[in-house]
Each structure stands twice: as C-alpha cells, then as structure tokens.
C-alpha positions as CSV (number, residue, x, y, z in Angstrom):
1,X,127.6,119.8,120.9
2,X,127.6,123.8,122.1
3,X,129.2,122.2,125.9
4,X,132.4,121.1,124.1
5,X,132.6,124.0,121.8
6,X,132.5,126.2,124.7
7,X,134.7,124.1,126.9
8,X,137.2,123.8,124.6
9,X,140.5,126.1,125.2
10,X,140.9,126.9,121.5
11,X,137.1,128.4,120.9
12,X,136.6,131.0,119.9
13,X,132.6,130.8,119.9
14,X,131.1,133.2,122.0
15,X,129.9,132.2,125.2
16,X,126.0,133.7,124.6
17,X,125.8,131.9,121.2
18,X,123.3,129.5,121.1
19,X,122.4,127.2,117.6
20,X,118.8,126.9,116.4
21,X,118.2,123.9,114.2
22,X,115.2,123.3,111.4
23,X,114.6,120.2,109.3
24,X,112.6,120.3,106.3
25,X,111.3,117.7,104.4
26,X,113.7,115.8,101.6
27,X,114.9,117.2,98.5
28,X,116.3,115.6,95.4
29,X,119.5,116.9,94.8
30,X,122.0,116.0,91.7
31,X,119.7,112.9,92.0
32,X,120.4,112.1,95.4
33,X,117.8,112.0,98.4
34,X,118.9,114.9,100.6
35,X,117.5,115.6,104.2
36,X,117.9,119.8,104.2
37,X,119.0,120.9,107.7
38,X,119.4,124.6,108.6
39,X,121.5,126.0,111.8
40,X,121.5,129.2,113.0
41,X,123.6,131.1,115.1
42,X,122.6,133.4,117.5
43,X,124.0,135.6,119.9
44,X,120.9,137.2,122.2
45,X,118.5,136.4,120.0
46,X,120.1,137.9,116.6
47,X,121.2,135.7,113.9
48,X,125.1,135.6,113.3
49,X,125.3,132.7,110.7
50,X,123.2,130.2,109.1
51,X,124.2,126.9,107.5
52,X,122.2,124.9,105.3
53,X,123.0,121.3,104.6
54,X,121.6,118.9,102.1
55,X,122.3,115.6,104.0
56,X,123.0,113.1,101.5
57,X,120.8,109.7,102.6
58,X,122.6,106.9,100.7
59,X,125.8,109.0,101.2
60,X,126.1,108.8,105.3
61,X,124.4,111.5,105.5
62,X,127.6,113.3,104.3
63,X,126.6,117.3,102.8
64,X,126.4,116.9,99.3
65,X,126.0,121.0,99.5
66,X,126.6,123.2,101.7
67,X,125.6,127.2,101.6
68,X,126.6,130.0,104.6
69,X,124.8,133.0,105.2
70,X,126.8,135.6,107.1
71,X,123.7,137.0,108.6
72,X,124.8,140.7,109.6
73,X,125.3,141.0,105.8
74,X,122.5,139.3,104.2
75,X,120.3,136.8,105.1
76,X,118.8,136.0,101.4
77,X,122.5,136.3,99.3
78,X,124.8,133.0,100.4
79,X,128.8,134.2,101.4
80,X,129.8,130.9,100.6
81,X,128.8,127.7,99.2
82,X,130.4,124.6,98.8
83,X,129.1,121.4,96.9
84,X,130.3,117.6,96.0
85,X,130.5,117.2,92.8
86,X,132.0,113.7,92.6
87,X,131.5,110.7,95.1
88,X,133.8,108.1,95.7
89,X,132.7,104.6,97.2
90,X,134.8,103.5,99.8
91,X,132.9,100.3,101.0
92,X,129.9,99.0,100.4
93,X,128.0,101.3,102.8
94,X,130.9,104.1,103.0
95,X,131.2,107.3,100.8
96,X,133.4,110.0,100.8
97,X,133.8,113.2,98.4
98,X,136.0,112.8,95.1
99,X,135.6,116.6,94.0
100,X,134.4,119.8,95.9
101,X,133.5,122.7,94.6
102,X,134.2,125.9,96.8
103,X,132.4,129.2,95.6
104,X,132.9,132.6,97.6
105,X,130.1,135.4,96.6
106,X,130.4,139.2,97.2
107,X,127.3,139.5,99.4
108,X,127.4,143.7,99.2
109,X,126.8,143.4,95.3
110,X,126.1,140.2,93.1
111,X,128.6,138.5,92.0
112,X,131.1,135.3,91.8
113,X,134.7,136.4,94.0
114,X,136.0,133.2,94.3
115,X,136.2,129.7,93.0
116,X,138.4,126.6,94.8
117,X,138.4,123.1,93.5
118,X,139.1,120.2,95.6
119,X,140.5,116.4,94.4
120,X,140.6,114.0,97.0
121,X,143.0,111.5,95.3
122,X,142.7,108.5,97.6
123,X,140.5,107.6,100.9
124,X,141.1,104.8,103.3
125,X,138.6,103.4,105.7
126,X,141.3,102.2,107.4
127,X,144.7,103.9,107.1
128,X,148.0,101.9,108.2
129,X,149.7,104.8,110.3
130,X,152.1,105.0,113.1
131,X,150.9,106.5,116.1
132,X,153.4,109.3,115.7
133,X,151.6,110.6,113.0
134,X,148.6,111.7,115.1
135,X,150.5,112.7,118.6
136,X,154.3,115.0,116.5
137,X,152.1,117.3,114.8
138,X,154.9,119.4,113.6
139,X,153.9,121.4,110.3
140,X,157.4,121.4,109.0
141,X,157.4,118.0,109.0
142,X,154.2,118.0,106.8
C-alpha cells in the first residue's frame, strides 16, 4: 500500500500523494469478464495520474488492459496503454500473459508515437533456481 511506497528508500513518490480508487461495474472485454478499477493520483487534491485496469475474473484478476492518463496533460487522451493480447495457462487456476501490446500516444495532438510488443516465451509456477539468482543481482552477469 501508500505506507510501504513511502517507506521505501528507493521512492520516489511524493510524500503528499494520496491514491483515490473507483470500481465500476463488469465489462466484457475480448470476451473476458473484467472488473474495471480506476486509481488516481493526487498530490493536494489535484490529479497527477490515473490508471484504469480491466481486472480479468477467470484470469487472477491479472489486467487484461491497462490505459494511463498523465493528468497535467489530459485527462480524456490516454499517454499510454498496454493490453494482453494472448493468455497462456499455466495451471489449472493460473494464467499469465503470452503477448502484450505496449502503445504510447502523443497526448498534445492525436496520434500513435509508439508501439512495443512483448512474447513471454515460457512461465513457470515454480522455477528451479539457486538462491544466488535472487540475492548477486549483478547486471553484467544478466
């Protein structure tokens, strides 16, 4: 939650931000049942940023899309917004994403700026890795 964002050394989220949360009710997306969830970010009362998740039901709940509003800039015109586009079953109760799609917008004027695609070639519940993996995080070694 906000106490361990804020207590953590590496933050950088400003102390006076607070998050504002909204439910709606579900949606049907890409034929999934989707809970949509909205946070905002605010510092004194102004909106920063606002997410808005469509919470997959029958996919843990993982976001099948996700759209961010950089609200300084526009509240109506997403900055970014990413979306599965390919599900892979891990278990019988466990999902994870196959492909993402990763689209950046020019919010001053309309318009597509970016586009990133994302495989996922393999997932593991449970990964066979030594201990060393997690604790020597080197990136040269990587």
């Amino acid at each position: 939650g906000e106490d361990a964002i804020l207590e953590s050394q590496d933050s950088k989220w400003p102390a006076a931000a607070k998050l504002q949360y909204h439910a709606d009710s579900p949606e049907t997306l890409d034929g999934l049942k989707c809970q949509p969830l909205s946070i905002l970010q605010t510092i004194e009362g102004r909106g920063i940023r606002r997410m808005e998740l469509q919470l997959a039901e029958d996919r843990n709940l993982l976001p099948a899309k996700v759209r961010i509003f950089e609200c300084q800039i526009s509240d109506v015109a997403p900055a970014y917004v990413a979306r599965v586009t390919e599900w892979q079953q891990l278990s019988a109760e466990a999902w994870f994403p196959k492909a993402i799609t990763i689209e950046s917008f020019w919010v001053q004027q309309p318009g597509l700026a970016g586009r990133t695609s994302i495989t996922i070639h393999g997932a593991k519940l449970s990964p066979d890795y030594p201990r060393e993996f997690f604790v020597d995080v080197n990136a040269e070694t990587r």
